[in-house]
ROGU-766833 format. One record per residue (C-alpha): residue number from 0; residue in one letter; x, y, z. Coordinates in nm, 4 decimals. Layout:
BEGIN
@pos->NUM&code->A&east->X&north->Y&up->Z
...
END
This chain:
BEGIN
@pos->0&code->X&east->-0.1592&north->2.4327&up->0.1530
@pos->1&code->X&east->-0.5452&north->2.4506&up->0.1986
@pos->2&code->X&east->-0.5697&north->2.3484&up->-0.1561
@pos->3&code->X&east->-0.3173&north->2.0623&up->-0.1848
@pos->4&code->X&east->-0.4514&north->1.9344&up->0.1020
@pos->5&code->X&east->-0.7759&north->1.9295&up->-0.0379
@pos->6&code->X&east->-0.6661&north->1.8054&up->-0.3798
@pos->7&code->X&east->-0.5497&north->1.4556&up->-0.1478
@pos->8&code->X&east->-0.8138&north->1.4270&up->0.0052
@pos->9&code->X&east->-1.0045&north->1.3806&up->-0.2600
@pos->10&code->X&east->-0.7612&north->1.1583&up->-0.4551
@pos->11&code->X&east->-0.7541&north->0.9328&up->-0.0935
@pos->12&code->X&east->-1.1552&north->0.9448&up->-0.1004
@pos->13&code->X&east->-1.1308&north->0.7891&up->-0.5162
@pos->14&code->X&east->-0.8651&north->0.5026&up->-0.3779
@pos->15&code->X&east->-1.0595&north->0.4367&up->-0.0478
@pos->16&code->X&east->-1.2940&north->0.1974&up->-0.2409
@pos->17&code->X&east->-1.0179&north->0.0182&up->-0.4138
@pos->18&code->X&east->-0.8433&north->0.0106&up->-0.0538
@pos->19&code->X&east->-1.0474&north->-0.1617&up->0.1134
@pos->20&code->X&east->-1.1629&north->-0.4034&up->-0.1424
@pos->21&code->X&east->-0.7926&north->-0.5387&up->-0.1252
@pos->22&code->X&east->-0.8858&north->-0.6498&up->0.2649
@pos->23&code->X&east->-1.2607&north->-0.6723&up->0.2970
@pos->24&code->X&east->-1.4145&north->-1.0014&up->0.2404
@pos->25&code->X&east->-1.1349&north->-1.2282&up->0.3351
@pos->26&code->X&east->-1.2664&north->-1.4869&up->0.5816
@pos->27&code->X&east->-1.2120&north->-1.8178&up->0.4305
@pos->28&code->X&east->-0.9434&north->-1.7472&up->0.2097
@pos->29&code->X&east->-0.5678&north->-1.7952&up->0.2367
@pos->30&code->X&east->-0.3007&north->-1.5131&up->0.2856
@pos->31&code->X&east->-0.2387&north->-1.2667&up->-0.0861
@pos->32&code->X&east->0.0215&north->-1.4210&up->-0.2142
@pos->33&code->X&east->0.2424&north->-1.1278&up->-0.2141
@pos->34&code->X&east->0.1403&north->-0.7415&up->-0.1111
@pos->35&code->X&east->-0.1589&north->-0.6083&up->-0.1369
@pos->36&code->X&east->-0.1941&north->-0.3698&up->-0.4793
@pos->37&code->X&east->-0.1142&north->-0.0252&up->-0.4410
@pos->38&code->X&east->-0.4085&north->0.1519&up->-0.4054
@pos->39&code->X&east->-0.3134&north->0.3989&up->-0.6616
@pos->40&code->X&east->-0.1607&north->0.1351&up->-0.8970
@pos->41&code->X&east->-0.5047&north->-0.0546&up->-0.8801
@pos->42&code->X&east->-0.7074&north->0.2312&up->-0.9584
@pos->43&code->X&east->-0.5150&north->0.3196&up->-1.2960
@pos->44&code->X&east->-0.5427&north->-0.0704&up->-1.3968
@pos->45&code->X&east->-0.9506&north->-0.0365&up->-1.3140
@pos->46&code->X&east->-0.9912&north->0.2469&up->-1.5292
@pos->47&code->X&east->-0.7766&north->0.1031&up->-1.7686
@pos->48&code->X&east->-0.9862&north->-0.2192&up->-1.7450
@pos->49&code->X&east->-1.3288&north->-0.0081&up->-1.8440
@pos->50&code->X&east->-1.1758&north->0.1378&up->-2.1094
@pos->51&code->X&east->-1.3118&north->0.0505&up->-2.4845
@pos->52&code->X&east->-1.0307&north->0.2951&up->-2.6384
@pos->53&code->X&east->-0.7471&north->-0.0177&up->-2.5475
@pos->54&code->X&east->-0.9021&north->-0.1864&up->-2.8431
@pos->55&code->X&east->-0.8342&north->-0.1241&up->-3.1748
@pos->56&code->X&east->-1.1400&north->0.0246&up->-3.2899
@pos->57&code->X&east->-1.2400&north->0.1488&up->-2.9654
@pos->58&code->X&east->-1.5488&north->-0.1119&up->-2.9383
@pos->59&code->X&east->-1.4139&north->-0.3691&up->-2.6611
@pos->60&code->X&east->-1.2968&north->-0.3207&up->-2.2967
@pos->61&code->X&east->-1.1666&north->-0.5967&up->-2.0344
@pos->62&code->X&east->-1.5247&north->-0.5399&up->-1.8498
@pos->63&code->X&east->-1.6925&north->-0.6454&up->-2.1491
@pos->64&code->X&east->-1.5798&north->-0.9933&up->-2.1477
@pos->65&code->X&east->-1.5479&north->-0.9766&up->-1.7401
@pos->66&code->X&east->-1.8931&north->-0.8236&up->-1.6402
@pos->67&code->X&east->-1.8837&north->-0.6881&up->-1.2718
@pos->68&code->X&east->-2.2448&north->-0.7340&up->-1.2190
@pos->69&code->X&east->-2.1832&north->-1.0831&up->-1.3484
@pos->70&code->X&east->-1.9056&north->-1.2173&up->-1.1485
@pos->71&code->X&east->-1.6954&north->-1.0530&up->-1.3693
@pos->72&code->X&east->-1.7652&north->-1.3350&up->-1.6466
@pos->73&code->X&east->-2.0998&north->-1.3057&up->-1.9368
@pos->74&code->X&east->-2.3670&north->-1.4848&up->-1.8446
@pos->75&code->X&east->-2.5486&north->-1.4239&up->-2.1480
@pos->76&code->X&east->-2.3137&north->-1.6059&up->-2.3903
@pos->77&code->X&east->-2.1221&north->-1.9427&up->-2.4017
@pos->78&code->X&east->-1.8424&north->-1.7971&up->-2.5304
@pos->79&code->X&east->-1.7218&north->-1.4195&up->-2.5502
@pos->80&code->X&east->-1.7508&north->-1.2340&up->-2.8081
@pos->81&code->X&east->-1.4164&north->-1.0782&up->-2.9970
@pos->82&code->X&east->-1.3347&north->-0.7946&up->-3.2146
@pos->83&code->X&east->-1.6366&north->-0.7591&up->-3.4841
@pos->84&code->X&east->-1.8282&north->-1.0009&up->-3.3418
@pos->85&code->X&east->-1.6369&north->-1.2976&up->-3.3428
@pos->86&code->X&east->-1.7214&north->-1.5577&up->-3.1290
@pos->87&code->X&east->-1.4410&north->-1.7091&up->-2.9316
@pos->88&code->X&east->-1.3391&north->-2.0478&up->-2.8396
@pos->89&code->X&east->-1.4040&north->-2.0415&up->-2.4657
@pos->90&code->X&east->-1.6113&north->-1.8809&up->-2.1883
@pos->91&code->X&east->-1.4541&north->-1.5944&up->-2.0289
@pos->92&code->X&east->-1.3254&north->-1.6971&up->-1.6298
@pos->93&code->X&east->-1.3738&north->-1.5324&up->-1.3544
@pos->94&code->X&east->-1.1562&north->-1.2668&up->-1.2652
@pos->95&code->X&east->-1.2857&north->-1.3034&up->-0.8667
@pos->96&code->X&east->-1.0196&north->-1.3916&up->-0.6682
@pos->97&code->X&east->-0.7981&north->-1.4375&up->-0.9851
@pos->98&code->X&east->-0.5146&north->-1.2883&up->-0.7449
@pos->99&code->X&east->-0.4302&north->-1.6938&up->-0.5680
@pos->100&code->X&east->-0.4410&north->-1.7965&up->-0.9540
@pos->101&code->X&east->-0.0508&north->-1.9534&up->-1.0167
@pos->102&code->X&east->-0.1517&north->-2.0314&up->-1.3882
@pos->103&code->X&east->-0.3678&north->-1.7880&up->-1.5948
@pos->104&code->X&east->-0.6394&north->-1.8670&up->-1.8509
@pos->105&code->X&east->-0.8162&north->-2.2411&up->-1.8440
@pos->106&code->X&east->-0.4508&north->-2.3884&up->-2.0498
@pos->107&code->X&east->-0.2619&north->-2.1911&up->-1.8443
@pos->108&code->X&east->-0.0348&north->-2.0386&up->-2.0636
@pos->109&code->X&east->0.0389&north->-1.7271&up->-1.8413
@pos->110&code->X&east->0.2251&north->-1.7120&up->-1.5224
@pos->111&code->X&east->0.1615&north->-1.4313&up->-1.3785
@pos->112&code->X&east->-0.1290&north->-1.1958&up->-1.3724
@pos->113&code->X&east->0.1310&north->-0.9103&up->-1.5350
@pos->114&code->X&east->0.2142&north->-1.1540&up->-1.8112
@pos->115&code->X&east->-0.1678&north->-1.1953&up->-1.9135
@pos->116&code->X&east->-0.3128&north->-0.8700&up->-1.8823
@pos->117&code->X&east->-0.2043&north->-0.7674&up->-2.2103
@pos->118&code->X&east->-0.2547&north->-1.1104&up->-2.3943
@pos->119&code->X&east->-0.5753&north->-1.0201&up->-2.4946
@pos->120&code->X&east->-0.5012&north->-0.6518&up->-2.6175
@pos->121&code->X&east->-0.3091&north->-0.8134&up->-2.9217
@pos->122&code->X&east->-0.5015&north->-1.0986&up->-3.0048
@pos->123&code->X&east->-0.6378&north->-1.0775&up->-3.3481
@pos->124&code->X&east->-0.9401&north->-1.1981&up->-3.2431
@pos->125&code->X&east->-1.0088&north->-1.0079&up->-2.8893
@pos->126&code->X&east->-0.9147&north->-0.6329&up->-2.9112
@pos->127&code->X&east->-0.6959&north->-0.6594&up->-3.1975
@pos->128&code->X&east->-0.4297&north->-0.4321&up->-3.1869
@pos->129&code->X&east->-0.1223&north->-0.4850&up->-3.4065
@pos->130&code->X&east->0.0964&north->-0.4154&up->-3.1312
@pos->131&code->X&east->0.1550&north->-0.3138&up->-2.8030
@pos->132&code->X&east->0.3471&north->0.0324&up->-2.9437
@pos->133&code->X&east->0.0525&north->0.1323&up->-3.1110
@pos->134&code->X&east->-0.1293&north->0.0889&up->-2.7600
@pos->135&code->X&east->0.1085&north->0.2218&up->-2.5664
@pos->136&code->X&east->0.0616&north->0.5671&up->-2.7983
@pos->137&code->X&east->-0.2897&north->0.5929&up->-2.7858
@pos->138&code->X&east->-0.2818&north->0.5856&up->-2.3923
@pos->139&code->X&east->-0.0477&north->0.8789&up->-2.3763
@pos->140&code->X&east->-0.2700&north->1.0694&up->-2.6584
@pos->141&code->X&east->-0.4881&north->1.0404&up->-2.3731
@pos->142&code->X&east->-0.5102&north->1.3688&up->-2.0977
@pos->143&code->X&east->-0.7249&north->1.1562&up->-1.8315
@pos->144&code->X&east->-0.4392&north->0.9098&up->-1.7774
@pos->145&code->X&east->-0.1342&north->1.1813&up->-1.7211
@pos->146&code->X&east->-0.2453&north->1.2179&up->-1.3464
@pos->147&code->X&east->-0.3193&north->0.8493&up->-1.2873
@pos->148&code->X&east->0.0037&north->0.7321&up->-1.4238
@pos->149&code->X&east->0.1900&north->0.9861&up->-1.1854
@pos->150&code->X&east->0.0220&north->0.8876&up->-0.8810
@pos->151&code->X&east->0.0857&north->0.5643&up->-0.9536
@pos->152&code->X&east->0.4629&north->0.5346&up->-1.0934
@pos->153&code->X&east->0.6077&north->0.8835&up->-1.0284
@pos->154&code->X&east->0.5899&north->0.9291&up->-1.4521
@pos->155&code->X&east->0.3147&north->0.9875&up->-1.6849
@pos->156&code->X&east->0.5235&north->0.8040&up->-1.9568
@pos->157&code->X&east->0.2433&north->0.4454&up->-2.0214
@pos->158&code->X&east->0.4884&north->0.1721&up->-2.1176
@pos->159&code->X&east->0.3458&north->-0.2084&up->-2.2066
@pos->160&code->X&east->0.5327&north->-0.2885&up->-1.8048
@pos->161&code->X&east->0.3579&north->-0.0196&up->-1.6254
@pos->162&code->X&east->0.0143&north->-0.1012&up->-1.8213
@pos->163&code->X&east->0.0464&north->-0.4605&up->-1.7262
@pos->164&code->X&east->0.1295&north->-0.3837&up->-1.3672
@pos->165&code->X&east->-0.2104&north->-0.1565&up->-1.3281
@pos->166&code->X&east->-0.4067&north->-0.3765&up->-1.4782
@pos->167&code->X&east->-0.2816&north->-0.7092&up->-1.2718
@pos->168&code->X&east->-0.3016&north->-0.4529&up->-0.9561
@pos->169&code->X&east->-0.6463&north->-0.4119&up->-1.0468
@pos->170&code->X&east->-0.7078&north->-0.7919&up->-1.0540
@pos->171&code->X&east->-0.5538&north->-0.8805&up->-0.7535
@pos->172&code->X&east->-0.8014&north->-0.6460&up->-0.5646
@pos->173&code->X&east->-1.1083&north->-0.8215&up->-0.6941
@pos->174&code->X&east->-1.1378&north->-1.0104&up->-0.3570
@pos->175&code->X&east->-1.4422&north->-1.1867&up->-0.2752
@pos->176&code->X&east->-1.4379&north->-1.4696&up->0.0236
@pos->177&code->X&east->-1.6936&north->-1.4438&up->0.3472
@pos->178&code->X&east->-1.9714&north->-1.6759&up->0.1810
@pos->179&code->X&east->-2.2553&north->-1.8020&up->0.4187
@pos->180&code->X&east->-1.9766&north->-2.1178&up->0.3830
@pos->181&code->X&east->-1.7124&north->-1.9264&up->0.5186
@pos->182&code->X&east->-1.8838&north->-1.8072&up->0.7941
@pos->183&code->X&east->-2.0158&north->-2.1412&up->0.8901
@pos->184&code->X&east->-1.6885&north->-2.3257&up->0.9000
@pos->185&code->X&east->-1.4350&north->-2.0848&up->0.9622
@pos->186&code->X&east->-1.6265&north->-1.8854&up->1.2203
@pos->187&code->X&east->-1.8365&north->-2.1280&up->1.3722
@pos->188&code->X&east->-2.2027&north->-1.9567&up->1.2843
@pos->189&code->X&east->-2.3939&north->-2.2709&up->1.2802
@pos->190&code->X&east->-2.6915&north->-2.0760&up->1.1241
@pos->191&code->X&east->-2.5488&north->-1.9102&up->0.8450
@pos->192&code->X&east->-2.6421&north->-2.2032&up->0.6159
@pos->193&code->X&east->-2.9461&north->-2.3784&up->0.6305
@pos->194&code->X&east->-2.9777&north->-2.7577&up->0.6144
@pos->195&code->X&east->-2.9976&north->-2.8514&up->0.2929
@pos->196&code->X&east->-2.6862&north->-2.6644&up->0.1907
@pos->197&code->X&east->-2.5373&north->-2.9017&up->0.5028
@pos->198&code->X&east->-2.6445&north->-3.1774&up->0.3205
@pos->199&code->X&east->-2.4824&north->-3.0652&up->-0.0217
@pos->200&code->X&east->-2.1491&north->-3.0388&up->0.1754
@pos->201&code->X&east->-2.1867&north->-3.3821&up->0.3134
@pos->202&code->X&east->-2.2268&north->-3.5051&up->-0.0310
@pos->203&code->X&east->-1.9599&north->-3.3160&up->-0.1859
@pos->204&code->X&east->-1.7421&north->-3.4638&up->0.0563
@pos->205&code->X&east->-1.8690&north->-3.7998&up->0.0423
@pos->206&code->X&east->-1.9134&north->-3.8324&up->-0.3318
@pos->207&code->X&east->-1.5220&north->-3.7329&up->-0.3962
@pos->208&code->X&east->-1.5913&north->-3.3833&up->-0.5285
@pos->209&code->X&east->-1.3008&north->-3.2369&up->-0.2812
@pos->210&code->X&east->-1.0472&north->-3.4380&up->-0.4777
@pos->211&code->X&east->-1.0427&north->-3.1557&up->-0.7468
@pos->212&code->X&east->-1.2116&north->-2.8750&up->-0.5236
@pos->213&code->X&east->-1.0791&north->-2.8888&up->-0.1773
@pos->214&code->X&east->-1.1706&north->-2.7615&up->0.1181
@pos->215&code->X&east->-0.8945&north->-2.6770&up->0.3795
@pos->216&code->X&east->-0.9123&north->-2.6746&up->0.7846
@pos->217&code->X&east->-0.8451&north->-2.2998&up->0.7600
@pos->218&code->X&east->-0.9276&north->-2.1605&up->0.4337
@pos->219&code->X&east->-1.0101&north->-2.2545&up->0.1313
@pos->220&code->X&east->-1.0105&north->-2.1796&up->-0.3034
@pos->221&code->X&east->-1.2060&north->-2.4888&up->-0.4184
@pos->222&code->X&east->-0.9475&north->-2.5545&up->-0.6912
@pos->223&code->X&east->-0.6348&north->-2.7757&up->-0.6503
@pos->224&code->X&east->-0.4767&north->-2.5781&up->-0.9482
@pos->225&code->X&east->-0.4470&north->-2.8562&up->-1.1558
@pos->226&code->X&east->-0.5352&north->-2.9402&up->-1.5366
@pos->227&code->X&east->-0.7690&north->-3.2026&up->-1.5664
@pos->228&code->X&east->-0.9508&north->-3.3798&up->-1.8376
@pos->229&code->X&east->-1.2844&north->-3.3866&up->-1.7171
@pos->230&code->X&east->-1.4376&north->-3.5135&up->-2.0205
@pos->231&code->X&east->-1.6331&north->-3.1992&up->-2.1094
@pos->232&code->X&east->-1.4383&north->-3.1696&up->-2.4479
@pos->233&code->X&east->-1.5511&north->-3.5105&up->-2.5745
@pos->234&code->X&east->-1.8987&north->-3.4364&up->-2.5183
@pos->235&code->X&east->-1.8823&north->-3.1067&up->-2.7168
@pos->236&code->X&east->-1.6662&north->-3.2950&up->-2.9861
@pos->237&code->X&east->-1.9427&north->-3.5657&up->-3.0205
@pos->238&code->X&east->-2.2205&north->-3.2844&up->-3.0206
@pos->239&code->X&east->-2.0189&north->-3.1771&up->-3.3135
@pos->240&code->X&east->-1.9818&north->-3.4365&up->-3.5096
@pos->241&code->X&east->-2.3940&north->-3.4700&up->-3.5670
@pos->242&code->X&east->-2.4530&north->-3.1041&up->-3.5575
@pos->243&code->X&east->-2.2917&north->-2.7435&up->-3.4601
@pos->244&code->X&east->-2.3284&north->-2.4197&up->-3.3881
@pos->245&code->X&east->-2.2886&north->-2.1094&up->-3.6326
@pos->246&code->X&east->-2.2993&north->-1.8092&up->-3.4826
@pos->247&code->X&east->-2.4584&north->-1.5518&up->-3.6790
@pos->248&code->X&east->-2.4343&north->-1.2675&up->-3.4861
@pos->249&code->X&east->-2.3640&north->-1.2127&up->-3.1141
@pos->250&code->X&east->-2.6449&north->-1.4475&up->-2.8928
@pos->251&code->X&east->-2.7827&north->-1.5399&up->-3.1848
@pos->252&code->X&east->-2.6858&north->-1.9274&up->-3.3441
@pos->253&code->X&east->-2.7952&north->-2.1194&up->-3.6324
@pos->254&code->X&east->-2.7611&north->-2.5455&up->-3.5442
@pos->255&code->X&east->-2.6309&north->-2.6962&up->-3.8617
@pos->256&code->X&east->-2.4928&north->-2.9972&up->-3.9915
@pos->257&code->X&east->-2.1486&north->-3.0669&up->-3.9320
@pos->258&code->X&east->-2.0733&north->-3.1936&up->-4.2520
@pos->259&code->X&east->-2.2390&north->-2.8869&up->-4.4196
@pos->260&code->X&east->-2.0244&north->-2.6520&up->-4.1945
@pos->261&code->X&east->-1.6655&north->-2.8157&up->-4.3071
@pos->262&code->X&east->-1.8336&north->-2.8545&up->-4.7006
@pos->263&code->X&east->-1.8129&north->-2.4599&up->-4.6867
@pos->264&code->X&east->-1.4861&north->-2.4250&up->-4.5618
@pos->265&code->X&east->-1.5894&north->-2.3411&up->-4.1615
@pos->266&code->X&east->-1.2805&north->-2.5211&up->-3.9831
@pos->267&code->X&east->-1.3379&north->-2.7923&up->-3.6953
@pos->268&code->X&east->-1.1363&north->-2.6037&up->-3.3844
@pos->269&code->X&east->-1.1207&north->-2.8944&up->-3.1253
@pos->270&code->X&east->-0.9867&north->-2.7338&up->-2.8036
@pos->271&code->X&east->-0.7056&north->-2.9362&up->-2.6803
@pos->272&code->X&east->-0.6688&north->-2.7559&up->-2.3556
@pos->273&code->X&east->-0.3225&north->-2.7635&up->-2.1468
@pos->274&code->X&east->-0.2241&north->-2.9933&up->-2.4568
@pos->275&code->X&east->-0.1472&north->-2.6745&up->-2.6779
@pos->276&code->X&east->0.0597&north->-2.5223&up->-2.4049
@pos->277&code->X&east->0.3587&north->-2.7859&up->-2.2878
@pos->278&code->X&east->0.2479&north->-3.0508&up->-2.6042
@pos->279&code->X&east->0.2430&north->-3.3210&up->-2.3679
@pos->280&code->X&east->0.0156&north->-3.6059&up->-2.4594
@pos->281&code->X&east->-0.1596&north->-3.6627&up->-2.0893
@pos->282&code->X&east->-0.2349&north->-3.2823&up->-2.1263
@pos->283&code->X&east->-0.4610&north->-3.3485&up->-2.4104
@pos->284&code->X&east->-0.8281&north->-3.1835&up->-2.3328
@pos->285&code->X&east->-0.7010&north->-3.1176&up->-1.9832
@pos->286&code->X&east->-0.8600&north->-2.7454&up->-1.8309
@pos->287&code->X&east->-0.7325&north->-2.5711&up->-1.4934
@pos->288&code->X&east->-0.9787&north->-2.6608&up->-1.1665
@pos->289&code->X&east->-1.2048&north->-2.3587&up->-1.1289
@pos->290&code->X&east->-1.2704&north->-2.1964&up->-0.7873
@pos->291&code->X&east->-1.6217&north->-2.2741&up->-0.7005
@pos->292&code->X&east->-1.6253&north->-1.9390&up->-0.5045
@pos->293&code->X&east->-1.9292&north->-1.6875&up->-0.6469
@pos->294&code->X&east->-1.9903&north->-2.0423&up->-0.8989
@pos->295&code->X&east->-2.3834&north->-1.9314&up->-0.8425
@pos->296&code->X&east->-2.2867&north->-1.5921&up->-1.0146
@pos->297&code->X&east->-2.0739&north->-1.7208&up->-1.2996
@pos->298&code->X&east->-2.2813&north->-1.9780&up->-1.5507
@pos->299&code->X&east->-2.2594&north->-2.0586&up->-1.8813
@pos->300&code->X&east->-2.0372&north->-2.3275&up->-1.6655
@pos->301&code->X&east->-1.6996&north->-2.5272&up->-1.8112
@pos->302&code->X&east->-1.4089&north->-2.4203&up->-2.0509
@pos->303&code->X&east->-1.6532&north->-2.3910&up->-2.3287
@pos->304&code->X&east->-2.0040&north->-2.2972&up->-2.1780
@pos->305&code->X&east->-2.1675&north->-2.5835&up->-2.2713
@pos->306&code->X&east->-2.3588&north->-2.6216&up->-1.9686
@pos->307&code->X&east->-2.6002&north->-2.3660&up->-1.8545
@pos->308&code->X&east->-2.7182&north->-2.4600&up->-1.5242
@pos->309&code->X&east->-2.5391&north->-2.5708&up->-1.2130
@pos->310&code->X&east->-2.7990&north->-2.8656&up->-1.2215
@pos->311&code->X&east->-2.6903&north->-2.9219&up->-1.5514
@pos->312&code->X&east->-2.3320&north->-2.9758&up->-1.4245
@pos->313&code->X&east->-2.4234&north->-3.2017&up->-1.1336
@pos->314&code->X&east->-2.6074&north->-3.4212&up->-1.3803
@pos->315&code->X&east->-2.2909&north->-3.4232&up->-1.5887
@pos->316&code->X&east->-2.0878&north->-3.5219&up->-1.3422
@pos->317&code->X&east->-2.3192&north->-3.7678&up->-1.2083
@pos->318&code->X&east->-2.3586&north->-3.9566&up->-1.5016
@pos->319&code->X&east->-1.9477&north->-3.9438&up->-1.4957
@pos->320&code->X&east->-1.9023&north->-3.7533&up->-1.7388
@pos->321&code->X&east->-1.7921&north->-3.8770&up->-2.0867
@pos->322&code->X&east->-1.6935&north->-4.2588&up->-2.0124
@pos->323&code->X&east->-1.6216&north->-4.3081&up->-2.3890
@pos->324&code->X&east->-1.3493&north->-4.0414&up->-2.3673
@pos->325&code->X&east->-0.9996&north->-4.2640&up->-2.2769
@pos->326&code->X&east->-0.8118&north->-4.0052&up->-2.1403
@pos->327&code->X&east->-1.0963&north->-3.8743&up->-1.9188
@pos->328&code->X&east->-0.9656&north->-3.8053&up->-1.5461
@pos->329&code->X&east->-0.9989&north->-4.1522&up->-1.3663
@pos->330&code->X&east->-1.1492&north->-4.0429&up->-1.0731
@pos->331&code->X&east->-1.5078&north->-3.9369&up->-1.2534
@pos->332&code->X&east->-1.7083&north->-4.1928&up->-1.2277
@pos->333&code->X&east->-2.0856&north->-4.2395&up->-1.2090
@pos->334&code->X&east->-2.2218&north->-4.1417&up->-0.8826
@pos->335&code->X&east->-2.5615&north->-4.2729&up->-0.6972
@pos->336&code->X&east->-2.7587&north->-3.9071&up->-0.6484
@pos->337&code->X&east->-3.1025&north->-3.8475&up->-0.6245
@pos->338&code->X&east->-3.3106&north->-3.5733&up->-0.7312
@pos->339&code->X&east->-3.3101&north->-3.3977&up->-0.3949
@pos->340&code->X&east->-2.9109&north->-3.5071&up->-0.3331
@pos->341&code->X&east->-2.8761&north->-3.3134&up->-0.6385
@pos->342&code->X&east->-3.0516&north->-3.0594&up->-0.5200
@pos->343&code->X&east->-2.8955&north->-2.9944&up->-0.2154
@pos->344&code->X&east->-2.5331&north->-2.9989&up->-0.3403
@pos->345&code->X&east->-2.6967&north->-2.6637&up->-0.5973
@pos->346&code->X&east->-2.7964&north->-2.5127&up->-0.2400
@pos->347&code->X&east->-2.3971&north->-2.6080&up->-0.1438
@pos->348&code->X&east->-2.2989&north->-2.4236&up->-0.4218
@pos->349&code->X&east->-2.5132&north->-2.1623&up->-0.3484
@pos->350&code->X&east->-2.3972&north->-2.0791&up->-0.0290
@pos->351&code->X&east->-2.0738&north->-1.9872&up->-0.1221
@pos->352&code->X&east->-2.1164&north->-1.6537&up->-0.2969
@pos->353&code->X&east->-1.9523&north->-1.3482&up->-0.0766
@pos->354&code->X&east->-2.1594&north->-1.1611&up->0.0410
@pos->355&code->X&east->-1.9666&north->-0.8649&up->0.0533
@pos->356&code->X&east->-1.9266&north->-0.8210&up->-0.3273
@pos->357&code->X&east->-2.0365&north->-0.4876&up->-0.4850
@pos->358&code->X&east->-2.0121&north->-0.4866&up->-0.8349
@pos->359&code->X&east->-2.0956&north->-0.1177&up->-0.8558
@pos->360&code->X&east->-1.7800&north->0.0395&up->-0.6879
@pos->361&code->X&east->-1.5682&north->-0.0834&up->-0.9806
@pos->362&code->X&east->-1.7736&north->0.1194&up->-1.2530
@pos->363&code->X&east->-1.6002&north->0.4046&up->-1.3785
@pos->364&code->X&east->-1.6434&north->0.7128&up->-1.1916
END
């Protein structure tokens, strides 16, 4: 009895972490949409998640495209990086508070957290398996899991459901609200932002930024949900056509000629957005509103990186974005900011990072 009893405690003192990350850090956001994630359930999807042996040459995790320490996005790169180097076609998202997410990746092509999770396991150019089968073998070649996948479904039998369950479990934990912002206007501490970052609200609010990103009376995600066509995809198109990028190796591009790049056969891949998902025409270079909860934390910023700096995206946006582009959303338009108005919506921005993220609980222990 001693023994057993021992055994779950120390099982209960592994899930704690995982526990309480599912309720910690709330203020400002809405109700989960659903239950909170078993705390067993999420703790097989995390280790799941840091696992290299889910690819198919056992080089690429989840974690490696969805950094902890870097709001579980790459900072370093514009785009991620796929099986053998490859570089992909957009930057990776957040995964922070990916739990109030209704449609998953920029397109939205997924619907539910369970119906993504394994998306990028089989994609030729991500981790690469052939199929899920093949997957699903190599976890239960695997001693470590046995114990996991009984605490968490009664079985140690890994099927392509119960993998996709964990790892959406997982997910739904990564919780991050209570910003400086949060407590502010939700709990009335008039000195947890300073004045500036006042001043970047005001403008936010004034200059029509709330229209995509609002802000509630009780709680907040800075994202309406919806695909919009921002006109971020034009301006990488037109960068294109006079020049592009050729990636050589991981971080490291060579800027050539456009012309030179299709002369030896490298393909123009225009990114078309929501259009590729439901193939309706006012879909056409439309991307899902990002959350601009943690946004300080989460740069290269857009669908495709292109713009390093939140300054950089301010000035965007303040020169409205890519007139010439005739499906842009109408609602960008030029707006009249300063230097220092521009600098205080960055201090806005700033202030709504949680402050009760730890990246270093979720590393493998």
């Amino acid at each position: 009895m001693k023994r057993a009893g021992m055994a779950g405690l120390l099982v209960g003192l592994v899930l704690l972490p995982l526990a309480a990350a599912c309720v910690a850090g709330t203020l400002g956001l809405p109700p989960l949409p659903g239950p909170a994630p078993a705390p067993a359930l999420a703790e097989l999807g995390r280790q799941l998640f840091f696992d290299r042996r889910l690819s198919v040459n056992g080089t690429l995790s989840c974690a490696m495209c969805h950094v902890p320490e870097q709001g579980f996005t790459v900072n370093e790169l514009r785009t991620s990086v796929g099986m053998e180097g490859i570089s992909l076609r957009r930057n990776a998202p957040t995964l922070l508070n990916v739990a109030f997410v209704r449609e998953l990746f920029v397109d939205g092509r997924a619907a539910s957290l369970e119906a993504q999770a394994l998306m990028p396991v089989v994609h030729p150019d991500e981790m690469a398996n052939p199929d899920l089968s093949s997957v699903m073998r190599r976890i239960a070649s695997m001693a470590e899991y046995r114990k996991p996948f009984l605490r968490a479904f009664g079985t140690a039998t890994a099927t392509p459901a119960r993998v996709s369950a964990a790892l959406a479990a997982f997910e739904r934990s990564l919780i991050a609200g209570d910003s400086p912002f949060d407590r502010w206007r939700y709990a009335g501490q008039a000195d947890a932002i300073g004045e500036r970052a006042r001043r970047g609200h005001e403008l936010f609010m004034a200059q029509g930024c709330a229209q995509c990103h609002p802000i509630g009376a009780s709680d907040t995600l800075f994202s309406d949900g919806q695909f919009h066509n921002t006109g971020v995809q034009a301006r990488s198109d037109a960068r294109r056509d006079g020049a592009a990028s050729f990636t050589l190796t991981p971080g490291l591009q060579a800027h050539l000629d456009a012309d030179a790049l299709r002369r030896i056969g490298v393909p123009d891949l225009p990114d078309e957005g929501r259009y590729e998902v439901t193939r309706r025409e006012a879909d056409r270079r439309a991307f899902r509103t990002p959350s601009l909860r943690n946004v300080a934390l989460t740069a290269p910023y857009m669908h495709d990186g292109s713009l390093a700096t939140l300054h950089e995206v301010i000035d965007f946006y303040a020169q409205g974005g890519s007139p010439d582009d005739p499906r842009q959303d109408a609602r960008i338009k030029p707006l009249a900011l300063n230097a220092d108005d521009r600098a205080c919506l960055v201090e806005f921005l700033e202030a709504l990072t949680s402050e009760s993220l730890s990246p270093g609980r979720y590393r493998a222990r």
